[in-house]
C-alpha positions in Angstrom: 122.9 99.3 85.5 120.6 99.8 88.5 121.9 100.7 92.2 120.1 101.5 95.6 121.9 103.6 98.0 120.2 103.3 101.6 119.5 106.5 103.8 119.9 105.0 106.9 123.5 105.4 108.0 124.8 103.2 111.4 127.9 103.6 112.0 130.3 102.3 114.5 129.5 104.9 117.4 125.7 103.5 117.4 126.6 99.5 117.1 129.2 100.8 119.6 127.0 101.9 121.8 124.7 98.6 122.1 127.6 96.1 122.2 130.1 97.9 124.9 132.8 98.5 122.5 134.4 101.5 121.3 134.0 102.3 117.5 137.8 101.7 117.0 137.6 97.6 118.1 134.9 96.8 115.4 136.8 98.8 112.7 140.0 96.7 113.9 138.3 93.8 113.6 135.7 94.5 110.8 137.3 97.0 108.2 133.7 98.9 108.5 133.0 102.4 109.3 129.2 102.3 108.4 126.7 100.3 107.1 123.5 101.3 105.4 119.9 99.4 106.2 116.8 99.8 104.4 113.8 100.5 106.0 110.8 98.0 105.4 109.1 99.3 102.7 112.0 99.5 101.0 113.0 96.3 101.1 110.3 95.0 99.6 110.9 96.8 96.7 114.6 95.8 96.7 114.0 94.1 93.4 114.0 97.8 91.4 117.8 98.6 91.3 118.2 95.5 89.2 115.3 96.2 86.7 117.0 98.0 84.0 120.4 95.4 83.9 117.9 93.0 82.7 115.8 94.8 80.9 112.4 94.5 82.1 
């Protein structure tokens, strides 16, 4: 089984900080503490993780 784990780490003090919100209303509302994004190289490889599940 293939998996990708993402570097990048936002979490709800950085979207906080854009939207005007405090961390604790989007995990209230969302169930999320952090998210993970991948940068643009990566994601054009994004593809790779599922490489060995089906065998190529």
């Amino acid at each position: 089984m293939g998996a990708c784990l993402p570097e990048t780490v936002v979490t709800n003090g950085d979207l906080a900080e854009k939207l005007g919100v405090s961390p604790e209303w989007i995990e209230q509302r969302t169930g999320i503490r952090e998210r993970r994004h991948v940068s643009g190289a990566a994601r054009q490889g994004a593809a790779w993780p599922s490489r060995p599940a089906v065998g190529r």
